[in-house]
C-alpha positions in Angstrom: -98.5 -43.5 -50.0 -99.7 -40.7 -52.5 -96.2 -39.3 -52.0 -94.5 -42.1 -53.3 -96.1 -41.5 -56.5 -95.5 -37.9 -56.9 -93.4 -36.9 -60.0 -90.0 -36.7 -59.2 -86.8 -34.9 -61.5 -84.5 -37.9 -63.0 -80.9 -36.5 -62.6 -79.0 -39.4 -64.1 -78.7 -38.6 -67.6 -76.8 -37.0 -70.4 -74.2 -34.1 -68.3 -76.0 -34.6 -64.7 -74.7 -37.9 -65.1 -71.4 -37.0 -65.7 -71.8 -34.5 -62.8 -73.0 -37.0 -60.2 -70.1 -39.3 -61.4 -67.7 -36.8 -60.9 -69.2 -35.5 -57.8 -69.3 -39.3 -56.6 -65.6 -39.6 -57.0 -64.7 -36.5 -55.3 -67.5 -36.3 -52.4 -66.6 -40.2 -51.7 -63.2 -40.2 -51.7 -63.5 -37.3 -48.8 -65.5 -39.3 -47.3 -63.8 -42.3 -47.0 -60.4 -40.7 -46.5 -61.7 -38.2 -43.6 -64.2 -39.7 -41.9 -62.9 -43.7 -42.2 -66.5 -45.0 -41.6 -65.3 -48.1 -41.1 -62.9 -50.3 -39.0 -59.8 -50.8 -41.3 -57.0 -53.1 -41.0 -53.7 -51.9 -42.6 -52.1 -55.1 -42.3 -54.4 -56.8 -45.3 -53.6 -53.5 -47.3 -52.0 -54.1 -50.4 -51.3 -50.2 -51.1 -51.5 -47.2 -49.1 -54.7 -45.8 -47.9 -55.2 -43.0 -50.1 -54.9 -46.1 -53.0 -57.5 -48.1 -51.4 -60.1 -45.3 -50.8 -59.9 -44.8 -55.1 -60.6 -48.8 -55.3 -63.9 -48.3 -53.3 -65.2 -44.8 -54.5 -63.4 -45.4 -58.4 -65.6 -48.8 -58.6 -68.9 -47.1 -57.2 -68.7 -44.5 -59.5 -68.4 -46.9 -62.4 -71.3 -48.6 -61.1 -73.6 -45.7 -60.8 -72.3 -44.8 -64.1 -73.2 -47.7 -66.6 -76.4 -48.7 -64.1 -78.0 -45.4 -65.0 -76.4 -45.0 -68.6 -79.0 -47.9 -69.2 -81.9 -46.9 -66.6 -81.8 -44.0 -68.7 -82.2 -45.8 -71.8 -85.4 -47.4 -70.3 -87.5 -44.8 -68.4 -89.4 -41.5 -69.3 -88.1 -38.2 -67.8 -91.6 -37.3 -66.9 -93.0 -40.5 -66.0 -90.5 -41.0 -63.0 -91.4 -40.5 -59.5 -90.3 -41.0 -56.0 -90.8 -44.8 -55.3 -89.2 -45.6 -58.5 -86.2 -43.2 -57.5 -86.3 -45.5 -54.2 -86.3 -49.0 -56.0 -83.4 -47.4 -58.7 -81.2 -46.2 -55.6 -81.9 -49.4 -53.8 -80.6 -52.2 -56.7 -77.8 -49.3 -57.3 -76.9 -49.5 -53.6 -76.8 -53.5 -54.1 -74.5 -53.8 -56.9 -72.0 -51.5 -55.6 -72.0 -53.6 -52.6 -71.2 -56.6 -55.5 -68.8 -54.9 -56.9 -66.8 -53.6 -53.5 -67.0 -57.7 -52.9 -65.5 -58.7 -55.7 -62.9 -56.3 -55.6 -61.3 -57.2 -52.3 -58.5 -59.8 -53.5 -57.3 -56.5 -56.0 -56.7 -54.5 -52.5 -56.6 -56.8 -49.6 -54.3 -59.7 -48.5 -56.7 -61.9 -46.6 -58.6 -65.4 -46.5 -61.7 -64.3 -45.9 -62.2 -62.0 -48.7 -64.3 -64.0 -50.6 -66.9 -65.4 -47.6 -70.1 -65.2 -47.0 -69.6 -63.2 -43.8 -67.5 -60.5 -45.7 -70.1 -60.8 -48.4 -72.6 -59.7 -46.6 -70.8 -57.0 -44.8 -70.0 -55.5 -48.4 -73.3 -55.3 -48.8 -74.1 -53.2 -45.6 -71.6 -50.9 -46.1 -72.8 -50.1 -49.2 -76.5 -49.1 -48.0 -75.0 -47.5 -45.0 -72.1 -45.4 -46.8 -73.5 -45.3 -50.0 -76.7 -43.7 -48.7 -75.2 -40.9 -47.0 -72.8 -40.2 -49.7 -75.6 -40.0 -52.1 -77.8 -37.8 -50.0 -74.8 -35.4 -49.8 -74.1 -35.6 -53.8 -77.8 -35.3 -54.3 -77.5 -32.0 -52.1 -75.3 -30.6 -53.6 -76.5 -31.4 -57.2 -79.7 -29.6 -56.3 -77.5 -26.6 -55.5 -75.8 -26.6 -58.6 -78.5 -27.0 -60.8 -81.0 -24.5 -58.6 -77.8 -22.0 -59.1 -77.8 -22.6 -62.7 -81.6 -22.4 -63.7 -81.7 -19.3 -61.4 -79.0 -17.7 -63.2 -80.5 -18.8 -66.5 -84.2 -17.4 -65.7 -83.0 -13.7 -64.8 -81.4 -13.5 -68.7 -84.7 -14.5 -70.1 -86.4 -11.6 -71.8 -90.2 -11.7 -70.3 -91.4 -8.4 -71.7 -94.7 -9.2 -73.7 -94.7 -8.7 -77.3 -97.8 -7.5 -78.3 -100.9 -9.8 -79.1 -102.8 -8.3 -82.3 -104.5 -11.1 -83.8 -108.3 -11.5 -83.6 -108.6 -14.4 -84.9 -111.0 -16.9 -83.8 -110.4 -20.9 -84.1 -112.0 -24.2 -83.7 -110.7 -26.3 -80.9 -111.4 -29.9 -82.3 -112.4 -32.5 -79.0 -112.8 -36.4 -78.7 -116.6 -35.7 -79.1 -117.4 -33.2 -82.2 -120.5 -31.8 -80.5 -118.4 -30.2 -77.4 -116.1 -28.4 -80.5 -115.6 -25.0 -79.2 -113.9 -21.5 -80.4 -111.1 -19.6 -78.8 -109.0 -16.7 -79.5 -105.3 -17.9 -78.9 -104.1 -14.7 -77.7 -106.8 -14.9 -75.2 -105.2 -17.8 -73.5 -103.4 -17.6 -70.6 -102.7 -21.3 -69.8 -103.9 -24.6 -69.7 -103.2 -27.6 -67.5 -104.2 -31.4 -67.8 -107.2 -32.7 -65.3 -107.8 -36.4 -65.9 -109.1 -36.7 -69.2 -110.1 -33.1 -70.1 -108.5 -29.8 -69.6 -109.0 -26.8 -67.2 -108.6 -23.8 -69.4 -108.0 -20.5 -68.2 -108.5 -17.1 -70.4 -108.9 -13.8 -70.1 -111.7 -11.9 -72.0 -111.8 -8.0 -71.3 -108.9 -8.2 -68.6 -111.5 -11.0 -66.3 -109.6 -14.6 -65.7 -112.0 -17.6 -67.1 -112.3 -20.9 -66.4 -113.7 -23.8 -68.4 -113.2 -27.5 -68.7 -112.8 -29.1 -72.1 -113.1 -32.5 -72.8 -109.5 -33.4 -74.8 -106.0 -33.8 -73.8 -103.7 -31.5 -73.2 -101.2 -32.2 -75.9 -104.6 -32.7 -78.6 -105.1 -29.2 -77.6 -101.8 -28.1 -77.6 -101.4 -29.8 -81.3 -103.7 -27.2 -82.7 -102.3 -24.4 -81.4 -98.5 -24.9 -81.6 -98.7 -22.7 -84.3 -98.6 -19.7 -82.5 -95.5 -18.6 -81.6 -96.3 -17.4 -78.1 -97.8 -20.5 -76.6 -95.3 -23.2 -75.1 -96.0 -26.6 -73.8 -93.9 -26.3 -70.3 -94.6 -29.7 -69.1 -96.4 -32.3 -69.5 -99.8 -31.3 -67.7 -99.4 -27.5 -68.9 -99.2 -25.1 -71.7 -98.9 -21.3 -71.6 -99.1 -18.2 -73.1 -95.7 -16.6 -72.8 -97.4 -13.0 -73.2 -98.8 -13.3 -69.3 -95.7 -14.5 -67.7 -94.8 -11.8 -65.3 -92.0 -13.5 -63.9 -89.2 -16.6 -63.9 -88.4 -18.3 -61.0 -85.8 -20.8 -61.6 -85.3 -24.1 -59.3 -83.6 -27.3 -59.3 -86.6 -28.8 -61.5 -86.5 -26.2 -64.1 -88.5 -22.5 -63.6 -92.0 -21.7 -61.8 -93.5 -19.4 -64.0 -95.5 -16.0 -62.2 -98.5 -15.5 -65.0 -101.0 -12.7 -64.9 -104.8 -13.6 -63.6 -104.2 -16.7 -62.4 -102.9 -17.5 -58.7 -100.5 -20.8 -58.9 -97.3 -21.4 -60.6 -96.7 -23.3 -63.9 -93.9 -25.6 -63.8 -91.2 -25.5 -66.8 -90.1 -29.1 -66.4 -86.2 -29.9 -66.8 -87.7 -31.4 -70.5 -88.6 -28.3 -71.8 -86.2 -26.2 -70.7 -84.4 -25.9 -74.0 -87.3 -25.2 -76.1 -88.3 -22.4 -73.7 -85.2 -20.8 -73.2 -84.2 -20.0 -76.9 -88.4 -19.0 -77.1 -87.7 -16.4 -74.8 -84.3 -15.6 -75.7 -85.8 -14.4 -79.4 -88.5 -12.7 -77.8 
């Protein structure tokens, strides 16, 4: 069950929305028109084939438009995660079903367009066609956009700058008494851990770890300041002068930092902010 609640990228918004749309209309329609996953019966047709493939694919596309042109509206990028992809794609799935329902006296000549048996059957094809059609648009979307950030992370300019201030500051916590001083060019990167935050440096070339009890974006508040460190997500913050390398993925990048032996995420949030960082480094 811990998998259902494991953060998951929200495509369906601003461009990727459009993207998906378009890529709904065109993956659909080939799907329909090729395959025919259904029995038809060009008796009832009202227009050609070709026509009556557009009805079907043209009125899921709307749907999945304006249903997540206001999901969109509602949720948190980084607050979404699988089971809440699952219960989105599932009411989606339904209303398309709706709408393919309503739609039949538009395209088809017969009695029992607007029954409970055909009703229902609009319905099933919907989760049955509808699911495979997304799972290949979803595919393919995670080609584009893995393409994309790939392409984007190898123009990024990684080089260190040089790190010549000394100067020591106060890191303000929830409880004054745990206060403690740092040397922001001495920070590699920090990640969120419940309540406080793991803190990694590195003092005469030697990785450290401590815990701190703040949040990460407390922490990140008095430091912004300083040019080279970046919030990249919401559970991590970095200093750009370690990062070694870019890898970029359908999420966003996996940055490579020096003295420390995992990834930190750039999520699809943050891109923008750390592209043009790096692209004026």
């Amino acid at each position: 069950m811990n998998a259902l609640r494991e953060p998951y990228p929200f495509f369906h918004k601003g461009n990727e929305l459009l993207r998906i749309t378009t890529l709904i209309l065109v993956i659909g329609f080939l799907f329909e028109y090729l395959i025919i996953p259904f029995e038809r019966t060009p008796e009832e047709h009202l227009y050609s084939y070709p026509i009556i493939c557009l009805f079907h694919v043209g009125v899921a596309a709307m749907i999945y438009f304006l249903y997540f042109l206001v999901v969109g509206q509602l949720v948190r990028d980084e607050d979404w995660q699988v089971y809440k992809e699952i219960i989105a794609v599932f009411f989606l799935l339904l209303f398309i079903g709706i709408g393919e329902w309503a739609i039949r006296p538009l395209i088809y000549d017969s009695p029992s367009n607007h029954t409970w048996p055909i009703f229902w059957e609009e319905i099933w094809h919907a989760y049955l066609a509808g699911s495979i059609i997304l799972l290949l648009v979803l595919i393919t979307n995670v080609k584009i956009l893995k393409s994309r950030n790939f392409q984007r992370s190898k123009r990024l300019n990684i080089r260190s700058k040089p790190l010549n201030s000394d100067q020591i500051i106060e890191i303000k916590t929830q409880v004054q008494s745990e206060n403690f001083e740092i040397n922001p060019k001495e920070l590699i990167c920090a990640c969120a851990a419940g309540n406080y935050v793991e803190i990694y440096t590195s003092e005469a070339g030697v990785m450290q770890k401590s815990l701190k009890r703040l949040t990460l974006q407390g922490l990140y508040d008095q430091l912004k300041d300083y040019e080279y460190i970046l919030k990249t997500h919401r559970a991590f913050l970095i200093n750009t002068a370690y990062i070694n390398e870019v890898k970029g993925n359908a999420q966003g990048y996996q940055l490579m930092v020096d003295h420390i032996d995992f990834s930190v995420p750039v999520s699809r949030k943050h891109l923008k902010s750390f592209n043009e960082a790096l692209s004026e480094a």
